[in-house]
N, CA, C and O atoms as a printed pandas DataFrame, in Angstrom:
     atom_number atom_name residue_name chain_id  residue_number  x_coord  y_coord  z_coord
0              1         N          UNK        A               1   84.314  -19.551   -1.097
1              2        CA          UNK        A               1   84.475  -18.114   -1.156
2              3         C          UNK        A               1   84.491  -17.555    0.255
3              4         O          UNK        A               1   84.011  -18.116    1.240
4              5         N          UNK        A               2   85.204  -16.186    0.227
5              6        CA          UNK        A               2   85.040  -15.785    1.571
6              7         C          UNK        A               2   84.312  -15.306    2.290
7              8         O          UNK        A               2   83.406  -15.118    1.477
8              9         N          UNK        A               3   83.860  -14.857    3.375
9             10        CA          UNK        A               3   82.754  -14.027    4.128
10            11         C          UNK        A               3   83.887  -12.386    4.156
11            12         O          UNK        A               3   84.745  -11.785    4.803
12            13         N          UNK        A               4   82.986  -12.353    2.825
13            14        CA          UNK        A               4   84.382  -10.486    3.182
14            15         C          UNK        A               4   82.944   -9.838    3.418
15            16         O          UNK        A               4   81.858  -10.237    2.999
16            17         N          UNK        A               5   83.295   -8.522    4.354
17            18        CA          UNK        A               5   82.684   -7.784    4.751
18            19         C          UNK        A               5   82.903   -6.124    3.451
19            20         O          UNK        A               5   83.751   -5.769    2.632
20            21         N          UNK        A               6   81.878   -5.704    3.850
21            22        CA          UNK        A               6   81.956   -4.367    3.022
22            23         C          UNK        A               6   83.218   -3.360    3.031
23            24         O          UNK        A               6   83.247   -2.390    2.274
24            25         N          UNK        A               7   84.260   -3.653    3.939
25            26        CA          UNK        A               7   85.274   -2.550    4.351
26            27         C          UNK        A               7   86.267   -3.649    3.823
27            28         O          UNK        A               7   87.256   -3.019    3.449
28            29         N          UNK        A               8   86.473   -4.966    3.618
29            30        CA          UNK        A               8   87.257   -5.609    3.292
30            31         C          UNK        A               8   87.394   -5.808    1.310
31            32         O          UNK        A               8   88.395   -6.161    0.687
32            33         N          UNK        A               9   86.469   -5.558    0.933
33            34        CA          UNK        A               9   86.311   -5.546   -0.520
34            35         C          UNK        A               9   87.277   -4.716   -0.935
35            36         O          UNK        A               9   88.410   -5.188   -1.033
36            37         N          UNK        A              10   87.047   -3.284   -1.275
37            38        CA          UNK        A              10   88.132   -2.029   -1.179
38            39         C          UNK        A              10   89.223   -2.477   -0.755
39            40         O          UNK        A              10   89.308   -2.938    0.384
40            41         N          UNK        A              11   90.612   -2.407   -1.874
41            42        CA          UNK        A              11   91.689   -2.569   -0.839
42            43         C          UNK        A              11   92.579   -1.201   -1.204
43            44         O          UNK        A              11   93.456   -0.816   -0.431
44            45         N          UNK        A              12   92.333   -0.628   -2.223
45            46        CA          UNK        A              12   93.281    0.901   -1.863
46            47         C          UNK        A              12   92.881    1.210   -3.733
47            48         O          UNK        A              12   92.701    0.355   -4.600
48            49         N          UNK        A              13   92.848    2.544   -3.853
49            50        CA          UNK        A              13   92.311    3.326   -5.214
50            51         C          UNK        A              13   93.756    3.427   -6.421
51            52         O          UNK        A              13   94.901    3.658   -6.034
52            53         N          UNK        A              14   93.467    3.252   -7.561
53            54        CA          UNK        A              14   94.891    3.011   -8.476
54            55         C          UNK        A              14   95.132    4.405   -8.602
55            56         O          UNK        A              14   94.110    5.091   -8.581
56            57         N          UNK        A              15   96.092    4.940   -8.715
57            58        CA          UNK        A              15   96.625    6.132   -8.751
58            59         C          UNK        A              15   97.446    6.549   -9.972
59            60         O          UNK        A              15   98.297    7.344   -9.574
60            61         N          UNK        A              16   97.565    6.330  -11.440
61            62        CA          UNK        A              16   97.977    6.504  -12.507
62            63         C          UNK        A              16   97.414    7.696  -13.090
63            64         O          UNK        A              16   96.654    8.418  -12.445
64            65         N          UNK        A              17   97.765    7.945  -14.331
65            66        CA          UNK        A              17   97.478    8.905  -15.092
66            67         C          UNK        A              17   96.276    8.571  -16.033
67            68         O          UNK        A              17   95.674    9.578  -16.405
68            69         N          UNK        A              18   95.927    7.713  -16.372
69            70        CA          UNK        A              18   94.760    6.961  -17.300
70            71         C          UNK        A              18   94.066    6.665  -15.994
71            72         O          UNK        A              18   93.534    7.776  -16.006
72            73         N          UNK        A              19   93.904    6.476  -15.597
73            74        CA          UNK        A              19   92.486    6.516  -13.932
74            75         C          UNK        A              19   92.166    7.886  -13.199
75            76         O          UNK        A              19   91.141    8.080  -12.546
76            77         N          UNK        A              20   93.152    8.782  -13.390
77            78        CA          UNK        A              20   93.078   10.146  -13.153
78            79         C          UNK        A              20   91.993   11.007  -14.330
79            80         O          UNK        A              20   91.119   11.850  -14.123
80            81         N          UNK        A              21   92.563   10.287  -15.796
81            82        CA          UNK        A              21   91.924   11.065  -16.312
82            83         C          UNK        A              21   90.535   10.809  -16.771
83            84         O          UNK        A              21   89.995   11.466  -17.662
84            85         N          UNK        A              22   89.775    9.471  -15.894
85            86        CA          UNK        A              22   88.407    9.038  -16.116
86            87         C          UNK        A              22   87.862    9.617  -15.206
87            88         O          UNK        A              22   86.639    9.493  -15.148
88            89         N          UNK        A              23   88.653   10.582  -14.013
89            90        CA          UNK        A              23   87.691   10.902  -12.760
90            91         C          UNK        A              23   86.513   11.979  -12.790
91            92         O          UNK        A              23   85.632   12.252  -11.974
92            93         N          UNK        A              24   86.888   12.556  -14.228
93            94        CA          UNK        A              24   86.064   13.719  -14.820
94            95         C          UNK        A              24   84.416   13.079  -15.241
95            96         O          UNK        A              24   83.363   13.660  -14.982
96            97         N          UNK        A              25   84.558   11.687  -15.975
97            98        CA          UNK        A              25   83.515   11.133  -16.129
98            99         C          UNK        A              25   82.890   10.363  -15.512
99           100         O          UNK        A              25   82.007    9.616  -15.934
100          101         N          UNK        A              26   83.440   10.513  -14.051
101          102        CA          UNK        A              26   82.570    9.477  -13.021
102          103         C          UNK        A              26   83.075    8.054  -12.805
103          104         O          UNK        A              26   82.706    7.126  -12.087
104          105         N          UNK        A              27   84.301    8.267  -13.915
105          106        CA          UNK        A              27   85.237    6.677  -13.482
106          107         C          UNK        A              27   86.402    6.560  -12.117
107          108         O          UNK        A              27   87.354    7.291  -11.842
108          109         N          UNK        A              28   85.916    5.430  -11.486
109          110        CA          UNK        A              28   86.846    5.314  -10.290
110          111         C          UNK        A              28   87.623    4.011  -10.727
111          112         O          UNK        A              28   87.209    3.269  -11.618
112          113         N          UNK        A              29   88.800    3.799  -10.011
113          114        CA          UNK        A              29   89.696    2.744  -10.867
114          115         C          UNK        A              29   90.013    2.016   -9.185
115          116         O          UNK        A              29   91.106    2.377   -8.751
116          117         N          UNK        A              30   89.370    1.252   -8.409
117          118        CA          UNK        A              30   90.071    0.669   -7.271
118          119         C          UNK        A              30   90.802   -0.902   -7.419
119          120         O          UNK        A              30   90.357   -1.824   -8.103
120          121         N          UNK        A              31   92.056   -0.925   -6.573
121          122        CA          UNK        A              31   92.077   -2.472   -6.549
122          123         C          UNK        A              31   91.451   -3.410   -5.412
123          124         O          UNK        A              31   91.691   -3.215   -4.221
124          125         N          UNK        A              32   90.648   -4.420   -5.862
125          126        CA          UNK        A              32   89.768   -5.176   -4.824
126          127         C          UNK        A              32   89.985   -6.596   -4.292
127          128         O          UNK        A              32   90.745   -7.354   -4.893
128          129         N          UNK        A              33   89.358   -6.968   -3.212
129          130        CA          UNK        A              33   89.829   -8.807   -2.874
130          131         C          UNK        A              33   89.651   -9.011   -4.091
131          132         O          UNK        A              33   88.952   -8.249   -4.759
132          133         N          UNK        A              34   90.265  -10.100   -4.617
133          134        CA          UNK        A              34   90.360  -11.051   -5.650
134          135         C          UNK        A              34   88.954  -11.951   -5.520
135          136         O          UNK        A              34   88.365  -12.183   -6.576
136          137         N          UNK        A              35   88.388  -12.470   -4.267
137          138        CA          UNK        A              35   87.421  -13.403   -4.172
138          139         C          UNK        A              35   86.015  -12.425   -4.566
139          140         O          UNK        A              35   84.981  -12.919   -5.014
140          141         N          UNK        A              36   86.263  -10.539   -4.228
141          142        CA          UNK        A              36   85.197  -10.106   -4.662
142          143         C          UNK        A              36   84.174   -9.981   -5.922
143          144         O          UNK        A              36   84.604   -9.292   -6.847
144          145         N          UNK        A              37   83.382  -10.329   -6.023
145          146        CA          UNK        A              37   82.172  -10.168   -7.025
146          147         C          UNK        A              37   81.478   -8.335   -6.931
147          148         O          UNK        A              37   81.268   -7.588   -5.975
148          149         N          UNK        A              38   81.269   -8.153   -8.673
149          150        CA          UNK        A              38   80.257   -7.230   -8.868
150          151         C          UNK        A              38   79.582   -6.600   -7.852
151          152         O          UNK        A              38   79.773   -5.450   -7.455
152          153         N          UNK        A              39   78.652   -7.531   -7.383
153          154        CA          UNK        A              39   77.370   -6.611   -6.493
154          155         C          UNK        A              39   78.169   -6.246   -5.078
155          156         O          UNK        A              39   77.698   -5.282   -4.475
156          157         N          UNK        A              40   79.421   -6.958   -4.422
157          158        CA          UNK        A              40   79.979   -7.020   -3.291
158          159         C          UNK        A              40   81.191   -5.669   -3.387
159          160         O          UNK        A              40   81.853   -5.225   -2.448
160          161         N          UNK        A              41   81.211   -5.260   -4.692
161          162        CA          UNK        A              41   82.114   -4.263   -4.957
162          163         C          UNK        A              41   81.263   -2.889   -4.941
163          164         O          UNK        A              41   81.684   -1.776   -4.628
164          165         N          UNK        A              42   79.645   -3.329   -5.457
165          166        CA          UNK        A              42   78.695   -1.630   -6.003
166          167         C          UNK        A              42   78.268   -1.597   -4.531
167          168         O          UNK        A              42   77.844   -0.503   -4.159
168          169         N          UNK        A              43   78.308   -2.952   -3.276
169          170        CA          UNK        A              43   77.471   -2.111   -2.523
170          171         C          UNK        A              43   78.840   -1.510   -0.888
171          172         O          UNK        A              43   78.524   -0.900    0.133
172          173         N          UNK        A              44   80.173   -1.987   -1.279
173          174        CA          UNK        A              44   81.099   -1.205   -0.670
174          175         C          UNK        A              44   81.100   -0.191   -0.881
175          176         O          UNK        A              44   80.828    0.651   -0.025
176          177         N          UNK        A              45   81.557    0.228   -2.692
177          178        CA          UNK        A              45   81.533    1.759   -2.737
178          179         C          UNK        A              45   80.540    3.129   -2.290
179          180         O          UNK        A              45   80.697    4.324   -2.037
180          181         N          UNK        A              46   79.120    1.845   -2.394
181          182        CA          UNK        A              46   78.052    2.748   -1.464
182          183         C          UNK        A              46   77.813    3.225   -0.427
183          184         O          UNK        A              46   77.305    4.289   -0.072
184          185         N          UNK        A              47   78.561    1.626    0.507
185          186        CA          UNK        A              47   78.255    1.885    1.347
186          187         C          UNK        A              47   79.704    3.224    2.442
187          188         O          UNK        A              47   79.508    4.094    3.291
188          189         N          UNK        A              48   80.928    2.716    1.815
189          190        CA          UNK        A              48   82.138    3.723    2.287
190          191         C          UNK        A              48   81.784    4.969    1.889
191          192         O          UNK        A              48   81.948    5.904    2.674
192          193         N          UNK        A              49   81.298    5.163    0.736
193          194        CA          UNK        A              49   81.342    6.309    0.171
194          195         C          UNK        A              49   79.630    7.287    0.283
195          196         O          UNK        A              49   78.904    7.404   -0.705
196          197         N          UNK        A              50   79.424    7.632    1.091
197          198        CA          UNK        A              50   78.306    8.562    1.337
198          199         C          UNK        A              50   77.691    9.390    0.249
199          200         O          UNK        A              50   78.335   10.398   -0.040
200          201         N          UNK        A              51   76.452    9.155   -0.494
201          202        CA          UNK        A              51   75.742    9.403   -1.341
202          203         C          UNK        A              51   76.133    9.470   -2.859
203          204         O          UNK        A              51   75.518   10.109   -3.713
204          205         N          UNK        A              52   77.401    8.610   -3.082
205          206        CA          UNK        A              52   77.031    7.720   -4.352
206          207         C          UNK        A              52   76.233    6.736   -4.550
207          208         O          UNK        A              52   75.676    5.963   -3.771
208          209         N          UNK        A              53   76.228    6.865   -5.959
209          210        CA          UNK        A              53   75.232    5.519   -6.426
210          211         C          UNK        A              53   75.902    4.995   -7.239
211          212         O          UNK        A              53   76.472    5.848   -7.919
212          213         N          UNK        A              54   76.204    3.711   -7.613
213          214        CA          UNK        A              54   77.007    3.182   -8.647
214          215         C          UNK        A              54   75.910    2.489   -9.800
215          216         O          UNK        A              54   74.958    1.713   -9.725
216          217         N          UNK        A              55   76.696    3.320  -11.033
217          218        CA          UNK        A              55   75.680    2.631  -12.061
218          219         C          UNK        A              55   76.528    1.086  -12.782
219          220         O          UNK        A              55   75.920    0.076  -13.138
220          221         N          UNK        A              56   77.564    1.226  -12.828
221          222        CA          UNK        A              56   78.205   -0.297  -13.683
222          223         C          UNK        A              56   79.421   -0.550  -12.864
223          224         O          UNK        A              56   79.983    0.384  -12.293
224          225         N          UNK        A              57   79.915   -1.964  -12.771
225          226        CA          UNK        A              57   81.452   -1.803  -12.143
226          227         C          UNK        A              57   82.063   -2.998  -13.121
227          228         O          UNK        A              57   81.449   -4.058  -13.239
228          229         N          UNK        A              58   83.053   -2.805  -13.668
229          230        CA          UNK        A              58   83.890   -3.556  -14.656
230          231         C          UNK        A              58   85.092   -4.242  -13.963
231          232         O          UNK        A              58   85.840   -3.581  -13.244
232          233         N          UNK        A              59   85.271   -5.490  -14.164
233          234        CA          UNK        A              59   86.393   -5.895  -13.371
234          235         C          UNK        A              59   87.150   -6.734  -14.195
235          236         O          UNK        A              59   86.785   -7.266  -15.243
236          237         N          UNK        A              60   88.650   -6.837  -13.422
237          238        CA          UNK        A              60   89.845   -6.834  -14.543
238          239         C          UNK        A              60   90.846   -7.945  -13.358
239          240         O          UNK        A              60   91.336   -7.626  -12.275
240          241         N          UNK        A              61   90.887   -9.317  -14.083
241          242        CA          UNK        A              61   91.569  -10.418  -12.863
242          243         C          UNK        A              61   93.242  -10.080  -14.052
243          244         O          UNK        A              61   93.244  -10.025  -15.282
244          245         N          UNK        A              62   94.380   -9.926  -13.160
245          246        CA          UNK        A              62   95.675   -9.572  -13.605
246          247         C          UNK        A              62   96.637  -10.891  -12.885
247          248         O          UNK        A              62   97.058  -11.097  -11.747
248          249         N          UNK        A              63   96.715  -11.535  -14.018
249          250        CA          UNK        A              63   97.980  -12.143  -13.358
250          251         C          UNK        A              63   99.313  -11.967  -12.518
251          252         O          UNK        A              63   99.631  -10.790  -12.346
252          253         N          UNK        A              64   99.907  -12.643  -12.124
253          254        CA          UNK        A              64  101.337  -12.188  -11.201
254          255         C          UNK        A              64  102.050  -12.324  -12.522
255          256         O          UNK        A              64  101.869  -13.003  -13.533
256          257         N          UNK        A              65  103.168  -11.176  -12.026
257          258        CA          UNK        A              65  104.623  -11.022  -13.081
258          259         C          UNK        A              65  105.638  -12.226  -12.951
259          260         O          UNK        A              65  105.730  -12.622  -11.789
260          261         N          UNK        A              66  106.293  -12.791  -13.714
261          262        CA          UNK        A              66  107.420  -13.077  -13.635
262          263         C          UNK        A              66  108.689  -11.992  -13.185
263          264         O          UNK        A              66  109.040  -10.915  -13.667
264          265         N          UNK        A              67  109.226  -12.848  -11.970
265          266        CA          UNK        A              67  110.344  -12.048  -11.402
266          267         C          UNK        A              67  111.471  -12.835  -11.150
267          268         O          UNK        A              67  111.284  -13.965  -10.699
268          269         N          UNK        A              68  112.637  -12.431  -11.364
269          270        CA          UNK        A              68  113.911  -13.323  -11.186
270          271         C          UNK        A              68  114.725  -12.730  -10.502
271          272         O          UNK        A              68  114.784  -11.502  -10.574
272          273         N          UNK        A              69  115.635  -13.510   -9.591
273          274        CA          UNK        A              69  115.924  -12.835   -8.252
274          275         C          UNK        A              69  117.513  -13.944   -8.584
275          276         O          UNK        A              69  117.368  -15.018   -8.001
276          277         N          UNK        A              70  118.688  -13.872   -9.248
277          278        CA          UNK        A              70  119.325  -14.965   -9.602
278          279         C          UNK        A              70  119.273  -15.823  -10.171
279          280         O          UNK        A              70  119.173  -15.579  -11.373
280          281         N          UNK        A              71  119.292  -17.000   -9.876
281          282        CA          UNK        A              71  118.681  -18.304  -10.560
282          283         C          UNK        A              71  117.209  -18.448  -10.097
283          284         O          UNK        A              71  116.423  -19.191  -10.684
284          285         N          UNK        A              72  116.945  -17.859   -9.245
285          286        CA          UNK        A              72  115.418  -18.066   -8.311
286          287         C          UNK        A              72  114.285  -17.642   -9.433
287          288         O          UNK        A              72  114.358  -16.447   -9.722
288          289         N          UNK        A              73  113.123  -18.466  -10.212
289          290        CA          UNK        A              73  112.278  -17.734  -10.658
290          291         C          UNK        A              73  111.005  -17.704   -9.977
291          292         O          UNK        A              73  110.712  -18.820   -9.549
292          293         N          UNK        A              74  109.997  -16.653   -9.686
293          294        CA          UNK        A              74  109.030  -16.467   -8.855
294          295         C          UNK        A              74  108.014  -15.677   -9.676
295          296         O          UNK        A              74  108.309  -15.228  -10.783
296          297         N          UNK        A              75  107.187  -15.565   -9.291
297          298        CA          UNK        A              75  105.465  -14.628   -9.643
298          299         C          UNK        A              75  105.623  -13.709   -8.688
299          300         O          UNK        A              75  106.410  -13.773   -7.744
300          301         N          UNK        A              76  104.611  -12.558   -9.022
301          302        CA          UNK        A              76  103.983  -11.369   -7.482
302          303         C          UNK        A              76  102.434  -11.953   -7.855
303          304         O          UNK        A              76  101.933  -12.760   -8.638
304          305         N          UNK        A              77  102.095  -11.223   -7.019
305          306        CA          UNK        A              77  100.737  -11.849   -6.309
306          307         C          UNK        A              77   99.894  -11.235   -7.511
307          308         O          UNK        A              77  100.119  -10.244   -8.206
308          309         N          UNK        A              78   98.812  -12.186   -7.525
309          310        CA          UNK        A              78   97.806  -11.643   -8.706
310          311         C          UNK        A              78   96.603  -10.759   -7.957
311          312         O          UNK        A              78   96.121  -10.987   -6.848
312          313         N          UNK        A              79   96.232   -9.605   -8.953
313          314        CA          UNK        A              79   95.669   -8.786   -8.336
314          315         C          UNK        A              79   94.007   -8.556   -9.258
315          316         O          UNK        A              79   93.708   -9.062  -10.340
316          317         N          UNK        A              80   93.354   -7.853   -8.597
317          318        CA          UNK        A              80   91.689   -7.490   -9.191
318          319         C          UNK        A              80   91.442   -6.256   -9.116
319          320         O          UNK        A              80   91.471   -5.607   -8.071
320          321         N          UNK        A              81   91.094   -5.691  -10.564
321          322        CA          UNK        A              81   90.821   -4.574  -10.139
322          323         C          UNK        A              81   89.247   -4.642  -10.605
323          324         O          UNK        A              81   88.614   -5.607  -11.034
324          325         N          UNK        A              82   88.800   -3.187  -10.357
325          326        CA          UNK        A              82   87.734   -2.619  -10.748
326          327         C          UNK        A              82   87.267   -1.358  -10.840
327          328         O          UNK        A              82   87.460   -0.405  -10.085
328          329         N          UNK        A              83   86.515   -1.450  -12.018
329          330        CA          UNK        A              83   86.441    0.260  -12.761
330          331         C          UNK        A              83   84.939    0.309  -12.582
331          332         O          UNK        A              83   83.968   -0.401  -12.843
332          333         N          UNK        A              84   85.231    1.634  -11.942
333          334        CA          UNK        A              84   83.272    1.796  -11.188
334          335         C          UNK        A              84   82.925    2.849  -11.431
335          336         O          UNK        A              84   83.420    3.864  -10.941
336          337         N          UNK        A              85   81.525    2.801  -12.655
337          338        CA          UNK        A              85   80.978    3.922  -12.936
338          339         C          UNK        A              85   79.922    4.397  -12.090
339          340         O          UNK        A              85   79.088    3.557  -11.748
340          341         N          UNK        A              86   79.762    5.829  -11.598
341          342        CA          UNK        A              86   78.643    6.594  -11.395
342          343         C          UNK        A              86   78.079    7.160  -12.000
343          344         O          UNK        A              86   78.403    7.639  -13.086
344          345         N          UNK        A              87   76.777    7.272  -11.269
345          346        CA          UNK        A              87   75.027    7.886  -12.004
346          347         C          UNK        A              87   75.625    9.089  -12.287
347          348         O          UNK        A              87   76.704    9.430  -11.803
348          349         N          UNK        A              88   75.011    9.707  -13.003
349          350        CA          UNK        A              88   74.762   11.645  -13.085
350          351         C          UNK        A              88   74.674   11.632  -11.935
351          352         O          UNK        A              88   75.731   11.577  -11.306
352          353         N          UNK        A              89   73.600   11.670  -11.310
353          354        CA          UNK        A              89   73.364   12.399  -10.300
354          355         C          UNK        A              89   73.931   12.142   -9.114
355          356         O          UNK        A              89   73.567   12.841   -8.169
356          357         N          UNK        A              90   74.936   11.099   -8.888
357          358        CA          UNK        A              90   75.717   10.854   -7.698
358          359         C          UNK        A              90   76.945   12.052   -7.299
359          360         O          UNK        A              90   77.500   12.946   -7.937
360          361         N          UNK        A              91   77.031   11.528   -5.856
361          362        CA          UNK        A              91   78.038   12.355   -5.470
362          363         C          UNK        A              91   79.549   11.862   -6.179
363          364         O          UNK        A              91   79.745   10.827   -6.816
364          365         N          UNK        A              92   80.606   13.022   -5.830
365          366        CA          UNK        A              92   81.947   12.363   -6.247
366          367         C          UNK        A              92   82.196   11.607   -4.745
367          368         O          UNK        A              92   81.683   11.357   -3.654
368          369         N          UNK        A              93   83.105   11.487   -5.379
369          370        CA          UNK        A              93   84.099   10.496   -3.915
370          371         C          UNK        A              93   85.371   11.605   -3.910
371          372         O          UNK        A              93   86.039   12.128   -4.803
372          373         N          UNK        A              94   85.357   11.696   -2.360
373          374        CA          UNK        A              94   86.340   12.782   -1.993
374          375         C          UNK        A              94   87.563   12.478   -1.837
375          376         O          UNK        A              94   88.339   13.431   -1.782
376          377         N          UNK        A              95   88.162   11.017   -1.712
377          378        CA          UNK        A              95   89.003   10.502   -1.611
378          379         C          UNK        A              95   90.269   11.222   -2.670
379          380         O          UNK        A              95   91.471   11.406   -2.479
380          381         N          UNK        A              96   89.329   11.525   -3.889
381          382        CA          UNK        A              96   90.428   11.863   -4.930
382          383         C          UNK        A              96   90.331   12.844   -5.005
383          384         O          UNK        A              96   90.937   13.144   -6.033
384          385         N          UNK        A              97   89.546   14.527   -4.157
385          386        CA          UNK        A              97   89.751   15.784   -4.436
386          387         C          UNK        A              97   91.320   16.351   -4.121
387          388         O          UNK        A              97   91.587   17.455   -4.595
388          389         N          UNK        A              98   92.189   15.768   -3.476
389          390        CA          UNK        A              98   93.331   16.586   -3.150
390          391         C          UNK        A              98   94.492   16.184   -4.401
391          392         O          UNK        A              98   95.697   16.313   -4.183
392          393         N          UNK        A              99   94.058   15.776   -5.487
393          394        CA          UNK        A              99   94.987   14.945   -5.909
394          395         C          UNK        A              99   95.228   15.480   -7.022
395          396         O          UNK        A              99   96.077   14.994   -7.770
């Protein structure tokens, strides 16, 4: 496994309409390293994100697509996500106020 650091876990927030509409209940939807684990995911979001607390984080391993390019058949890269709940009493994450 790797030595990922806390800024390397996080790799960018999903931006759909079903992840938009969990942001009301404290659901965040990010995609993460693949090698990341649970506790390496609750204590990034803590630590990037200034006075949240994370109560659960759910994670989701997605295979690569089949893609055909001619006769050429290929995969895209397999990806990880994770769905991260907050406490009541945590802060939001500002990342998603302009949105």
């Amino acid at each position: 496994m790797a030595d990922l650091k806390y800024y390397d876990v996080i790799l960018r927030p999903v931006v759909t309409e079903k992840s938009m509409s969990g942001m009301g209940d404290k659901k965040y939807t990010f995609l993460v390293h693949p090698d990341a684990n649970k506790a390496q995911i609750k204590e990034a979001v803590e630590k990037m994100f200034e006075g949240t607390k994370v109560r659960k984080v759910n994670t989701l391993n997605q295979d690569g697509k089949k893609r055909r390019r001619g006769m050429t058949i290929g995969r895209t890269a397999k990806t990880k996500k994770a769905m991260v709940f907050l406490a009541e009493d945590s802060k939001e994450i500002e990342i998603f106020e302009g949105l």
